[in-house]
C-alpha positions, 0 to 999 in steps of 0.5 A: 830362298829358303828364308823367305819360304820360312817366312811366308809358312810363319805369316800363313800360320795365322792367315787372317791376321796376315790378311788384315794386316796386309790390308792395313798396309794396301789401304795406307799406301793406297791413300798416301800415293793417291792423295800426293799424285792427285795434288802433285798433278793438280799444283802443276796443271791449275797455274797451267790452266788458270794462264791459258783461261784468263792469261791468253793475252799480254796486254789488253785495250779498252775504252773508257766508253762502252765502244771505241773505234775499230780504227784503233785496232787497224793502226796497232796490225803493223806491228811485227812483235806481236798479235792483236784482235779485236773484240765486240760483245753484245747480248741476244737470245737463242731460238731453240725448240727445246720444250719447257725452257724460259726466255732466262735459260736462253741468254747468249753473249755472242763475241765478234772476234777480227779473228778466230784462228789466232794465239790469243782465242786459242781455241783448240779444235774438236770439229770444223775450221775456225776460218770457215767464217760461221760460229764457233762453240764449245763442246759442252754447249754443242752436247746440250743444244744437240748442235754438230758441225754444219748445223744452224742455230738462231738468235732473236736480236732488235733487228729480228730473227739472225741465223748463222751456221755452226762452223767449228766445235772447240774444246771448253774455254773460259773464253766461251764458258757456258752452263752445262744443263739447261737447268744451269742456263738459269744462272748462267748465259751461253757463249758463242763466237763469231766473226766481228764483222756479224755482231757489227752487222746484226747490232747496227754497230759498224767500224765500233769494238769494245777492246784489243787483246795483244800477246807478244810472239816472243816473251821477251819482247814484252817491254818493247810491246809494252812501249809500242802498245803506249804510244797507240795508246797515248796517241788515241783519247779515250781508251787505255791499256793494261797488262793481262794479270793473273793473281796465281796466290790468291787462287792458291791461298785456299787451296794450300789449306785444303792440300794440307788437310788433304795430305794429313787425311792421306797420311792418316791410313799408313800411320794407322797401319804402324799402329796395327803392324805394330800390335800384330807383330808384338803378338805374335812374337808373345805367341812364339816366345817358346819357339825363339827359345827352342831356336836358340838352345840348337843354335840359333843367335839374336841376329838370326831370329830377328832377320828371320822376323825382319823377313816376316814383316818385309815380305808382309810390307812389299807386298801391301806395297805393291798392291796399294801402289795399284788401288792408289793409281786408281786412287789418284785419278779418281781424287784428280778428278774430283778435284778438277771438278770441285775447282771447275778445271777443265785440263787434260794433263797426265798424271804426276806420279814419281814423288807419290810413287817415292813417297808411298813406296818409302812409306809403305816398306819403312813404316812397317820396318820402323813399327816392328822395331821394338817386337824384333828387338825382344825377340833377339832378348828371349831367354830360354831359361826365362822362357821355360820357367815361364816367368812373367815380364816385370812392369815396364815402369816408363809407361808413366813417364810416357803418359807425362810425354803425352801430356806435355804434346798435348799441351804444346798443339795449344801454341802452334797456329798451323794445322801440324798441330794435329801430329804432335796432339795425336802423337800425346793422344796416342802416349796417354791414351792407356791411362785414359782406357782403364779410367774409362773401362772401370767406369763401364764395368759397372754398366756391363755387371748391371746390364749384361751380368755374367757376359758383360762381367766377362767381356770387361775383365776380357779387356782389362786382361790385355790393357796395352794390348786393347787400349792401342787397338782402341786409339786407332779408332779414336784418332780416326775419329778425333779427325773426322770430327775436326774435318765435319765441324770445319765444314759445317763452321766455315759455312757458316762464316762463309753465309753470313759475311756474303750476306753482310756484304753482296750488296742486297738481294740481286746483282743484275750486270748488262754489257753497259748501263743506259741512262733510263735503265737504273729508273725502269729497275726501280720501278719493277714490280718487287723492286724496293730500290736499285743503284748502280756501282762501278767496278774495274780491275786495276793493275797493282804495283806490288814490289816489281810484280804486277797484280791485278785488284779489282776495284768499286766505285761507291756512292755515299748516297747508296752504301748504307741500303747497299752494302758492299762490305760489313764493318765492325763500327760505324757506318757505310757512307761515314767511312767512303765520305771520310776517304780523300781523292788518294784514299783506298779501303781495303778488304782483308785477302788483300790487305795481307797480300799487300803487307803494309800498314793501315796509312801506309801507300799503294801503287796502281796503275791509273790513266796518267800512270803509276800513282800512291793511294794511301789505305785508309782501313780494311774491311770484310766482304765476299764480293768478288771473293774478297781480294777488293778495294774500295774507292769513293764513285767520283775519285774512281771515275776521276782516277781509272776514267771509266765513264759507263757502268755495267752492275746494278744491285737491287733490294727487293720487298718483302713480298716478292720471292728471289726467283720472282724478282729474277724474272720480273727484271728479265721481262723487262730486259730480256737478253741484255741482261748477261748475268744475274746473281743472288747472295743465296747463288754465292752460297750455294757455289762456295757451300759446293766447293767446300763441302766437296773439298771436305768431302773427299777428305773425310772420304780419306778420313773413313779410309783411315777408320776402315783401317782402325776397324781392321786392327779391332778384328785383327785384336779380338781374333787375337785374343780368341786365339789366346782362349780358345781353351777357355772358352771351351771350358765355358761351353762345357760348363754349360755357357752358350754360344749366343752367350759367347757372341754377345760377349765378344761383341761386347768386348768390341762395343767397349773398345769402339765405346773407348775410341769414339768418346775420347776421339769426339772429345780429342776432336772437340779440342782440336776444333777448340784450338784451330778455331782462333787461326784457320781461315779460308778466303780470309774467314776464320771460324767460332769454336762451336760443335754441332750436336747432330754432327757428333751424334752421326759420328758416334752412331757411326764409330759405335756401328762400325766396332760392333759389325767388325766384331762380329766375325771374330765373335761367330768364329769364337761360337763356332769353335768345336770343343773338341779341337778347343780342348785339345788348343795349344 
């Protein structure tokens, strides 16, 4: 008990030092069981939620129509292994008193489903009964439409107005997925359940549906449901089945990349911390080299003296621990959150807390242990003669090859194609990053004697006195900033990418989808005002036998006739309709997330399922394209229809004149259409959604990253209270030779201007390679990057790092003002 009574007197010696310290250690331990909690939970909760959204169903029935008898439904109900419904869809539009809304933001889907209350709807109830026999909608559409339980809501349909009460409010599914403002409505149409008999009834569609979905009571009756499900579909012509896919990889590609920046963005705090433990420790023992001396002349050995430091640092390390255990739990939550929202989940899992409470706790003990090594390790080397002599310690004459290490890790990052490469650059950055300071202090000497005279003078001989001692505080700040600068430019860059190829290849100007196309329909689009043309293309997901494991690829049928004005993905040469009128009957073109799943070689064939069973395309090429987010094939329009059976359309892609606005084609098409139109998307739409999402997911790593730098800034106050403590004499002595304080402020100030100067150059250049480097291989949804830098991105940052050095300067430099002379004189 004594010891640790000893060491806790030692740490309040210098309290503010013990406290920044131990903030360095709260915020690193905070990020790093923060961020390795939030993406724990979100690994496991999105397989979770992405299954019950799209994967509900094992099998679903479709028609090779747009409906298809109900018949076929009642011949599949006797089946003992399994549960099926059956599904209508049709469009109308919702009468609602709500003031200054458009007939756009009053599209609706209803879904007639033979049954509500089953394990494929799987709906989860909030309010109501699903057996009630009225509508049934989700939470977020009963909190915008201000509807409750008993309420009735009105559609105006082709056969007049439709009323039907709302029996059941249920939890937010894809199933129903619908906008959540009314100000969303304009992109998106609402979504409502109800009986299948009413979307009979209300559609004049009597005895018609549009698909069976069928989930197996036992999963490992899939094959003998599977074999059950054949045979009804082999004995009715017109429609086929397929399995319910969920590509889980493809989801996942993108997300590993920004897990992995995530977790260097959270690791970045509690190494930055080491940094500061490190320069705080080392100091202090320099302080009391005297006192370990005096220790060991009555008796004291090596071991002890260190055990009784090693307590120093234990006792500062738990409880930085413990407190960032509690600010990383709110950490967690809020970066949990954040995500799910960024990635459109909605799932209330619990949080995954025991391998971020391992590793945080591990880190956040160890790390400091492991930073204090070499300081524990010279004080069991003090020697009192030495000591009391007050002999100086020769030069360490290693640091040169140090410097060589720190150039060689440098140059081995350029060979790495992950993004790891940033711990091996900033371990080089940090070993040559003293030789890189005095270059760039004697460069600012004379800057400093020009500007500022005598205080300036004074501030960079204030620097150079202690050159290991700044140059570590100082590389602090600099990987911060190196890291913020990669993470901002990787941003903006990949957006970029992202606008130009979704442009390149959506197809025109608007992709407009109805529940199926009319045979007039394509000609009334033409000749909409602010239309310039219009076609229409196939698209179906096709199942895709990939090594034993089903996978789903949705796949366009395209016209040669059409491809050049409307093009569905960019090429490198040549032209649209030359590269689909070269492609054969068995002949696919691939896009790249694709193509990499699939592994092959361009030549080489892939399996899919089509209506006569499994069948080999060969891969005639790869192509870019965004459409449906990448992962797509390509297929001539005839040899898709001849192959997949699809016989009606359900997308049509329009080109506007010049003349007409985006926002006015919309609503000149609608006019036209009204409710049948489901949804209606623009290339600049996909910009916007994809641009939300990854800026987000930048921005909470450069949230992370801030949090580093905050960390960076504690080690530039903890380093000049450290050295106003070293000079309290002399500054004294300068207030007595008539210097003032302002005088003294301006030089501490600059002495942290020079330091944050130092950090935030090199790092922008450090950062400026780094986006050098990982410019040839990171990629997202396929999309690399070209090397580049924004000029007002660097310039925020380096406003930021300058701004962020001089404000945590400024204390240490009003405490050094406000030092009496009289105690100053009196300082030992």
């Amino acid at each position: 008990m004594k010891q640790w009574l000893i060491a806790w007197r030692n740490l309040m010696r210098r309290k503010m030092r013990t406290f920044l310290t131990i903030m360095s250690i709260v915020i690193g331990v905070a990020s790093t069981f923060g961020v390795i909690a939030a993406v724990d939970t979100a690994e496991k909760a999105f397989p979770i939620y992405l299954k019950e959204a799209f994967g509900k169903a094992d099998f679903n029935i479709a028609g090779t129509e747009a409906y298809f008898s109900e018949d076929i439904h009642k011949q599949m109900s006797s089946g003992q292994d399994y549960t099926a419904i059956s599904l209508l869809k049709e469009n109308t539009k919702l009468i609602t008193e709500e003031k200054g809304i458009s007939d756009i933001q009053k599209r609706v889907v209803l879904t007639g489903y033979s049954e509500l209350n089953t394990s494929v709807t799987g709906f989860k109830v909030i309010e109501g009964d699903l057996k009630a026999g009225g509508a049934v909608i989700t939470d977020r559409t009963a909190k915008v439409w201000s509807s409750k339980v008993g309420d009735t809501i009105s559609f105006d349909t082709d056969s007049g107005v439709k009323k039907i009460k709302v029996t059941a409010i249920v939890q937010y599914t894809k199933d129903l997925m619908g906008p959540s403002s009314w100000n969303m409505a304009k992109y998106h149409h609402w979504a409502v359940a109800v009986p299948l008999p009413v979307v009979q009834n209300w559609f004049d569609l009597n005895g018609k549906i549009q698909a069976i979905q069928v989930k197996a009571e036992n999963p490992n009756q899939l094959d003998t449901v599977e074999q059950a499900l054949n045979h009804v579909v082999k004995s009715n012509n017109g429609i086929y089945m397929q399995p319910m896919v969920v590509n889980f990889d493809t989801v996942f590609k993108d997300l590993n990349t920004f897990f992995i920046a995530l977790y260097m963005a959270g690791f970045l705090g509690i190494a930055l911390s080491a940094f500061i433990i490190f320069n705080s420790l080392y100091v202090s023992i320099k302080e009391r080299i005297s006192e370990f001396a005096v220790l060991k002349t009555i008796g004291y050995t090596p071991g002890q003296l260190q055990t009784m430091v090693l307590s120093e640092v234990f006792l500062l390390s738990t409880i930085g621990t413990v407190l960032g255990l509690l600010a990383g739990y709110g950490l967690a939550l809020g970066l949990k959150t954040l995500i799910f929202m960024i990635y459109g989940v909605q799932s209330n899992s619990g949080m995954m807390l025991t391998t971020g409470l391992i590793v945080s706790v591990t880190a956040g003990l160890l790390i400091p242990i492991l930073a204090s090594w070499y300081p524990i390790y010279q004080v069991g080397k003090v020697s009192v003669i030495e000591t009391l002599k007050e002999n100086k310690a020769k030069a360490n004459l290693k640091n040169k090859w140090l410097g060589m290490i720190g150039v060689l890790l440098i140059l081995s990052s350029f060979f790495i194609k992950h993004l790891i490469l940033v711990l091996p650059l900033m371990i080089g950055i940090v070993l040559v990053f003293p030789y890189l300071f005095t270059l760039f202090s004697f460069l600012l000497k004379g800057i400093y004697r020009l500007a500022f005279r005598f205080v300036g003078d004074m501030a960079i001989r204030n620097l150079n006195r202690n050159i290991g001692r700044t140059s570590m505080t100082s590389v602090i700040l600099s990987l911060g900033i190196a890291m913020i600068v990669l993470m901002s430019s990787l941003n903006s860059a990949i957006l970029q990418s992202y606008e130009r190829v979704i442009h390149d290849s959506y197809g025109g100007n608007l992709d407009i989808m109805f529940h199926h196309i009319e045979k007039e329909d394509l000609e009334k689009i033409k000749h909409t005002e602010g239309v310039a043309n219009a076609a229409a293309y196939s698209l179906q997901g096709i199942v895709w036998n990939m090594e034993g494991e089903k996978r789903m690829l949705p796949i366009f049928g395209v016209g040669t006739d059409w491809i050049d004005q409307f093009p569905l993905f960019s090429v490198s040469s040549g032209t649209h309709s030359k590269i689909i009128k070269n492609l054969k009957s068995d002949e696919i073109i691939l896009d790249k997330i694709s193509y990499g799943a699939w592994g092959g070689k361009i030549g080489e064939s892939i399996t899919l399922e089509t209506l006569e069973g499994e069948k080999s395309f060969k891969v005639g090429g790869v192509v870019d394209t965004m459409k449906n987010s990448g992962n797509s094939g390509f297929m001539q329009e005839e040899h898709f229809k001849e192959n997949f059976g699809v016989k009606y359309e359900r997308n049509i892609l329009v080109v506007k004149d010049e003349q007409t606005s985006p926002l006015q084609l919309r609503e000149n098409i609608y006019d036209q259409f009204g409710e049948r139109i489901e949804e209606m998307w623009g290339p600049e739409d996909w910009v916007s959604m994809i641009g939300g999402t990854i800026t987000g997911s930048f921005s909470i790593i450069n949230a992370l990253v801030v949090l580093g730098i905050i960390v960076s800034g504690i080690g530039i106050t903890n380093t000049l209270l450290i050295n106003i403590m070293e000079r309290v004499r002399e500054i004294a002595m300068m207030r007595a030779v008539g210097v003032t304080r302002s005088q003294i402020i301006s030089m501490i100030l600059l002495e942290g201007f020079g330091i944050g100067l130092a950090a935030t150059v090199i790092g922008i250049l450090f950062g400026i390679l780094l986006i050098y480097i990982t410019s040839g291989f990171v990629e997202i949804n396929s999309l690399t990057f070209e090397f580049g830098v924004s000029p007002l991105i660097l310039f925020i940052i380096f406003l930021f790092g300058i701004l962020i050095s001089l404000f945590l300067s400024f204390t240490p430099s009003r405490r050094a003002a406000k030092t009496p002379l009289n105690e100053a004189l009196r300082y030992e």
